[in-house]
N, CA, C and O atoms as a GROMACS GRO file, in nm:
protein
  300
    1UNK      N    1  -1.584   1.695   1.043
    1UNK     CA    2  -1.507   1.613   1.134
    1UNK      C    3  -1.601   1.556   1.240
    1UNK      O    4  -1.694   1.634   1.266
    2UNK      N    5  -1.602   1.448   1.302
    2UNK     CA    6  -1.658   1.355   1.347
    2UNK      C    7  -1.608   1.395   1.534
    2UNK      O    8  -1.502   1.364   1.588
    3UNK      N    9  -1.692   1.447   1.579
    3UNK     CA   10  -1.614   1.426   1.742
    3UNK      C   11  -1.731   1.339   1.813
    3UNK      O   12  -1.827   1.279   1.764
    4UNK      N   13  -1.696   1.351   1.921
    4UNK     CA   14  -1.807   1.263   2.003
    4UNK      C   15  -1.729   1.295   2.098
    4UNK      O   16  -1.609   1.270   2.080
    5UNK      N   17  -1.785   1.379   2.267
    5UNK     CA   18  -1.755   1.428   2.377
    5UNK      C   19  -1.826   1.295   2.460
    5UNK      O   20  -1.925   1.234   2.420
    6UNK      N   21  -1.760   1.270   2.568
    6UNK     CA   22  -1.776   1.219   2.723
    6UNK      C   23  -1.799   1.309   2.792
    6UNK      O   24  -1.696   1.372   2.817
    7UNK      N   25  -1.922   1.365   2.858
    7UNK     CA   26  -1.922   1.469   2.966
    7UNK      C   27  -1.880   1.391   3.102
    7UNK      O   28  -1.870   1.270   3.121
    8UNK      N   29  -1.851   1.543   3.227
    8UNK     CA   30  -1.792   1.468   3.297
    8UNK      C   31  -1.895   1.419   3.394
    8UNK      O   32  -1.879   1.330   3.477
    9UNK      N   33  -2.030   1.507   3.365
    9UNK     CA   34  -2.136   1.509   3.444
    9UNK      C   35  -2.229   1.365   3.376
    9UNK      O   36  -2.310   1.410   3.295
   10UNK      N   37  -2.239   1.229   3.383
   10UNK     CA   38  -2.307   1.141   3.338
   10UNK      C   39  -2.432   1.124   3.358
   10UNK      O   40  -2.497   1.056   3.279
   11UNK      N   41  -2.487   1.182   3.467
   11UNK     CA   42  -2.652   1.222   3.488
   11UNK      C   43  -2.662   1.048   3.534
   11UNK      O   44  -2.773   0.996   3.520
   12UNK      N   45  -2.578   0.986   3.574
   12UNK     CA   46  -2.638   0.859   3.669
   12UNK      C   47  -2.652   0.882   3.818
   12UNK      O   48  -2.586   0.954   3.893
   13UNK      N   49  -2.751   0.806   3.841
   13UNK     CA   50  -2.864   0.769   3.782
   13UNK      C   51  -2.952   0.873   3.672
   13UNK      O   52  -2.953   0.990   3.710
   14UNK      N   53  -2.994   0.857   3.597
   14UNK     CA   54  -3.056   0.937   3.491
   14UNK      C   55  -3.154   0.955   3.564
   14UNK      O   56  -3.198   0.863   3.633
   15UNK      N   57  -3.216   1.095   3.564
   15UNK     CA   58  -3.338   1.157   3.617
   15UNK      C   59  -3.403   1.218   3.512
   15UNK      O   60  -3.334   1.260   3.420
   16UNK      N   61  -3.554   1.234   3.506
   16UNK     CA   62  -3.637   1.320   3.431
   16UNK      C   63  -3.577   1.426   3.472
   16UNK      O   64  -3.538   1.440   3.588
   17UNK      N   65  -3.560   1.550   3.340
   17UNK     CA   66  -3.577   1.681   3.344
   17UNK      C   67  -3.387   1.678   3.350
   17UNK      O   68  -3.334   1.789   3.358
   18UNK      N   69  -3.308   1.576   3.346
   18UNK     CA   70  -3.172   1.626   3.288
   18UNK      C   71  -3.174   1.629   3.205
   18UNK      O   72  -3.243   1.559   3.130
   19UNK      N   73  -3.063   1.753   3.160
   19UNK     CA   74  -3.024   1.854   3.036
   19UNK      C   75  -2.888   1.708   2.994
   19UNK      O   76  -2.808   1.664   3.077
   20UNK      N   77  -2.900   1.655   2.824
   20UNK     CA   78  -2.824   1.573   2.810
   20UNK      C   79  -2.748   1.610   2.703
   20UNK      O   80  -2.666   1.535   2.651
   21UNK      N   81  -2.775   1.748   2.658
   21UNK     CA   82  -2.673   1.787   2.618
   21UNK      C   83  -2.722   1.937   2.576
   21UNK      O   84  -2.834   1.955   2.529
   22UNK      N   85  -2.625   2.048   2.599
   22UNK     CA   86  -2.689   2.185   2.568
   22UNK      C   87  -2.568   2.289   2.458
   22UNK      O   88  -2.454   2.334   2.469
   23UNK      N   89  -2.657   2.288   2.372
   23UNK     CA   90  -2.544   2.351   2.209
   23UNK      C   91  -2.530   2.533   2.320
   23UNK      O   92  -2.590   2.566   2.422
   24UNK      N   93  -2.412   2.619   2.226
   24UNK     CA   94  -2.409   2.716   2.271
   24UNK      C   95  -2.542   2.792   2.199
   24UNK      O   96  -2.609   2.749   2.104
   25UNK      N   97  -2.557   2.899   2.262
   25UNK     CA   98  -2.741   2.979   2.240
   25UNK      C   99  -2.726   3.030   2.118
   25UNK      O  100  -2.820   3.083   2.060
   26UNK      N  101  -2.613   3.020   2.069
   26UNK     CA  102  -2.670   3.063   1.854
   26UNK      C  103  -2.620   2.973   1.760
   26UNK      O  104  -2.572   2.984   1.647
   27UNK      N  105  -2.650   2.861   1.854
   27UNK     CA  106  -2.659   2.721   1.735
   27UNK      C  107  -2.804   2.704   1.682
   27UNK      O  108  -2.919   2.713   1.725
   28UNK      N  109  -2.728   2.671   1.549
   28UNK     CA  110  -2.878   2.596   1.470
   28UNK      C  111  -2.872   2.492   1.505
   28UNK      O  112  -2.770   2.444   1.555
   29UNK      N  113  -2.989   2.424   1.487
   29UNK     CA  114  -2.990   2.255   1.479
   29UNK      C  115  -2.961   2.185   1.380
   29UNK      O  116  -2.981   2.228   1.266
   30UNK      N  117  -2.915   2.081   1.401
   30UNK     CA  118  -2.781   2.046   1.304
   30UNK      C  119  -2.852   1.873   1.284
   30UNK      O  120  -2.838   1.767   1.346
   31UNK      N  121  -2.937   1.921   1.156
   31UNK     CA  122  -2.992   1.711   1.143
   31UNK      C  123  -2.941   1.637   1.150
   31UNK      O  124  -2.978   1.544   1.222
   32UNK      N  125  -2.783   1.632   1.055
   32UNK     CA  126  -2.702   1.504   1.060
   32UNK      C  127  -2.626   1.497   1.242
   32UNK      O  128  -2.527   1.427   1.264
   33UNK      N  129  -2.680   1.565   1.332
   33UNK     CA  130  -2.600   1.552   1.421
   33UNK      C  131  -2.643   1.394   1.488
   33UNK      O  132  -2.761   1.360   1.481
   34UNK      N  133  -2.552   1.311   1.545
   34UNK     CA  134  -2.527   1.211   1.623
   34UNK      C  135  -2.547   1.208   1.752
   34UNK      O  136  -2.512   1.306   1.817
   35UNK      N  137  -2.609   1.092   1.820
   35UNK     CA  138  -2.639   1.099   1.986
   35UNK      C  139  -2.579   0.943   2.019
   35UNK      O  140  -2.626   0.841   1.969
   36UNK      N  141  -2.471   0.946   2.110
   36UNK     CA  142  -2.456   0.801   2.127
   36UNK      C  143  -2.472   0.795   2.311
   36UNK      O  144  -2.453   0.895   2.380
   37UNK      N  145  -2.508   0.670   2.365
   37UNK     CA  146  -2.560   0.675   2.506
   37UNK      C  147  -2.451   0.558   2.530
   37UNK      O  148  -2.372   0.523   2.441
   38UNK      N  149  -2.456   0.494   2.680
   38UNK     CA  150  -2.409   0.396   2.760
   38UNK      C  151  -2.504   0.358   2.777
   38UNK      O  152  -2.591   0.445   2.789
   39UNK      N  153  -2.540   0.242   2.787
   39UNK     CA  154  -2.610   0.123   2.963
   39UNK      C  155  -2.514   0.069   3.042
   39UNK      O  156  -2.420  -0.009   3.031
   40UNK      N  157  -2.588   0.159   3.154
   40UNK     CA  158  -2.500   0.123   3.246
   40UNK      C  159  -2.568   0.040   3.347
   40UNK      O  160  -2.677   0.083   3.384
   41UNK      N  161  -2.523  -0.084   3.405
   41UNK     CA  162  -2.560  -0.152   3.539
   41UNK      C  163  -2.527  -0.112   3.687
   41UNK      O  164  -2.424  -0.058   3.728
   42UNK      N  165  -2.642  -0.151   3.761
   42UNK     CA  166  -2.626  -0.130   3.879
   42UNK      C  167  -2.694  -0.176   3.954
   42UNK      O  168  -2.815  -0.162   3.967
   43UNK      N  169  -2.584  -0.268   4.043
   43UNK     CA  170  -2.630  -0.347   4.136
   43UNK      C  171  -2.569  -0.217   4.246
   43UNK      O  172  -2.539  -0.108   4.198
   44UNK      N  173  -2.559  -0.242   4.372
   44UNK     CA  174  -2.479  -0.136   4.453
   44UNK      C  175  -2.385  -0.269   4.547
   44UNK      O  176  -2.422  -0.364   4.616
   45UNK      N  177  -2.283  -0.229   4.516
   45UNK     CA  178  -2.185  -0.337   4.582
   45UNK      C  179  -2.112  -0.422   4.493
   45UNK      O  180  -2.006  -0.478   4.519
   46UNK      N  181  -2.171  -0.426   4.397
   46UNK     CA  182  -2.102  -0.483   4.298
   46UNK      C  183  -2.048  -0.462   4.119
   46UNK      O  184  -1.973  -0.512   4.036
   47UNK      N  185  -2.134  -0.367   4.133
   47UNK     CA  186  -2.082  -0.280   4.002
   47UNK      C  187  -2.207  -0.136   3.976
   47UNK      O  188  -2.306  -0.124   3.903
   48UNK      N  189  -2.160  -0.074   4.046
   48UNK     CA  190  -2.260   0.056   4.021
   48UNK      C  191  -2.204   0.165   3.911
   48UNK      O  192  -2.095   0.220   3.895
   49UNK      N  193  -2.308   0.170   3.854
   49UNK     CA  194  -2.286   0.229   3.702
   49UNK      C  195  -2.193   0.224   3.573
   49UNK      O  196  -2.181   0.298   3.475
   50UNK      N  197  -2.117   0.078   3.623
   50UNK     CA  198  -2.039   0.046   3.544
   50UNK      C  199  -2.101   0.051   3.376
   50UNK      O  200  -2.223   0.034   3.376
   51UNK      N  201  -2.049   0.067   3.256
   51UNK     CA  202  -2.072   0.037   3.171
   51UNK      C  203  -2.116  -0.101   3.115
   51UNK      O  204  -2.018  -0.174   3.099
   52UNK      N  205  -2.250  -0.166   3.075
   52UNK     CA  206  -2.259  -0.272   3.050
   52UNK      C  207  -2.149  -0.406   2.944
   52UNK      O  208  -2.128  -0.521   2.983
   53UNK      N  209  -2.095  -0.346   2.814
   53UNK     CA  210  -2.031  -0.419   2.738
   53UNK      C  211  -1.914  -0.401   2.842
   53UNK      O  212  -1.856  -0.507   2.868
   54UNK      N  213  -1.854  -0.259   2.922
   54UNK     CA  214  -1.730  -0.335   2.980
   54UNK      C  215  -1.740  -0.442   3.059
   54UNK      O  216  -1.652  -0.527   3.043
   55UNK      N  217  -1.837  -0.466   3.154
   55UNK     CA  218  -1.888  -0.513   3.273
   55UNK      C  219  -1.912  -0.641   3.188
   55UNK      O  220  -1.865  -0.739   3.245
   56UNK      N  221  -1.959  -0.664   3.093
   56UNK     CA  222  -1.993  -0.789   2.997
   56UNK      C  223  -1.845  -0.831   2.996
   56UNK      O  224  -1.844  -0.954   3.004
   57UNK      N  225  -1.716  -0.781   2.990
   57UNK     CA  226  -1.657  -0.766   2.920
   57UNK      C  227  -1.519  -0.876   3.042
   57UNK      O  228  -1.425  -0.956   3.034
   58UNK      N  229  -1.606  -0.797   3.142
   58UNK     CA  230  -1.468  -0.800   3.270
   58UNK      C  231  -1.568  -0.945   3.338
   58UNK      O  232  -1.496  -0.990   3.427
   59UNK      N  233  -1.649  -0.999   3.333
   59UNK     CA  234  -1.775  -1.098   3.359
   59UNK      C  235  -1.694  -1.238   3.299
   59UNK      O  236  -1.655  -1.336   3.361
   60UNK      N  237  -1.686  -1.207   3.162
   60UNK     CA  238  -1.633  -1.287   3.059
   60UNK      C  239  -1.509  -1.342   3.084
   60UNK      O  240  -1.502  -1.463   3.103
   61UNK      N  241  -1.390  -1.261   3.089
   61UNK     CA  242  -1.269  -1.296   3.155
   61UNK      C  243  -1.296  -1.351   3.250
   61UNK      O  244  -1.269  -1.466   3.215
   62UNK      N  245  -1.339  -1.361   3.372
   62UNK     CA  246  -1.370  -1.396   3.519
   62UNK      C  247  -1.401  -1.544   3.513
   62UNK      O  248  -1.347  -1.633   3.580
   63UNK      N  249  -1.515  -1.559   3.406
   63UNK     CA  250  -1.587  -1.713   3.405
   63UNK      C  251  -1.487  -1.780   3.300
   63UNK      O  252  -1.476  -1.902   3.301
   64UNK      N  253  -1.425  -1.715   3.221
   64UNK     CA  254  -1.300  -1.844   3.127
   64UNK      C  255  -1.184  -1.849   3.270
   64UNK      O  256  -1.131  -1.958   3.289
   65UNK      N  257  -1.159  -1.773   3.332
   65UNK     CA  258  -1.028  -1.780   3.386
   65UNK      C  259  -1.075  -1.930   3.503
   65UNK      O  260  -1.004  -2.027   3.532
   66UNK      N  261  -1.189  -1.904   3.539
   66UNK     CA  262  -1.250  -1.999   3.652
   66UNK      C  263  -1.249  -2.141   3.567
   66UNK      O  264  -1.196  -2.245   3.607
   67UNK      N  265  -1.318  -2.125   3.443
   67UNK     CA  266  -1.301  -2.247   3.393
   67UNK      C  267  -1.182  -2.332   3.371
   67UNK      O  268  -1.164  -2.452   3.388
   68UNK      N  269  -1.096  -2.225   3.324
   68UNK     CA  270  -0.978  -2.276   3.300
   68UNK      C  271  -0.893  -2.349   3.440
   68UNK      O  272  -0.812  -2.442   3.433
   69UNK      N  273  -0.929  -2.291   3.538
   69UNK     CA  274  -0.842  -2.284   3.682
   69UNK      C  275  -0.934  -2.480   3.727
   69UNK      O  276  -0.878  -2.554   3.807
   70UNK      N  277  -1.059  -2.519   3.662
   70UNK     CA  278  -1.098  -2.610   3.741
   70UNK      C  279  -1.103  -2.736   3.623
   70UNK      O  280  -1.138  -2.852   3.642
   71UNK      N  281  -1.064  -2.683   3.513
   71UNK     CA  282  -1.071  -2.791   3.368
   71UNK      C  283  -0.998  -2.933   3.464
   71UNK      O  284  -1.072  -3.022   3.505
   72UNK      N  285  -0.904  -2.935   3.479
   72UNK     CA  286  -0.787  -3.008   3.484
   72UNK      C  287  -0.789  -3.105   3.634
   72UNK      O  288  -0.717  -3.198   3.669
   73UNK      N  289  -0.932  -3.020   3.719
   73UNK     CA  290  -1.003  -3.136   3.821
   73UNK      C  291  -1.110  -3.194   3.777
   73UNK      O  292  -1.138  -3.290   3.849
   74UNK      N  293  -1.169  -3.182   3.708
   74UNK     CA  294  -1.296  -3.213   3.629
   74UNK      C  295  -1.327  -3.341   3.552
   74UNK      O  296  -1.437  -3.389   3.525
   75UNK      N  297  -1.142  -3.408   3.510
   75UNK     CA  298  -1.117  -3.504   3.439
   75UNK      C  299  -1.072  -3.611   3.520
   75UNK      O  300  -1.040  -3.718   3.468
   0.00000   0.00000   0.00000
């Protein structure tokens, strides 16, 4: 079965020497195991540590809605 956890601890800003993920102490290592990450942006004031594709995402909406709001002076 396929899981994939969100910790609640995100280690942003990411620092050398964080623990990014720790198995219990009588795990084997497990090859087929999976690692998936975020990029996250950060400006401070305007989107700190937001997720990039959401932030792509919420960017996108913003500039069609503007377009749309000025189409109709434009002509």
């Amino acid at each position: 079965m396929d899981a994939f956890l969100m910790p609640a601890d995100k280690g942003f800003q990411l620092k050398e020497g964080f623990e990014l993920y720790i198995g219990a102490a009588d795990d084997k290592p497990n090859p087929q195991q999976q690692f998936r990450f975020t990029v996250a942006l950060n400006e401070p004031g305007i989107c700190e540590g937001q997720p990039l594709l959401e932030s792509l995402h919420q960017l996108t909406a913003l500039v069609e809605g503007i377009v749309v709001a000025l189409t109709p002076r434009l002509r």
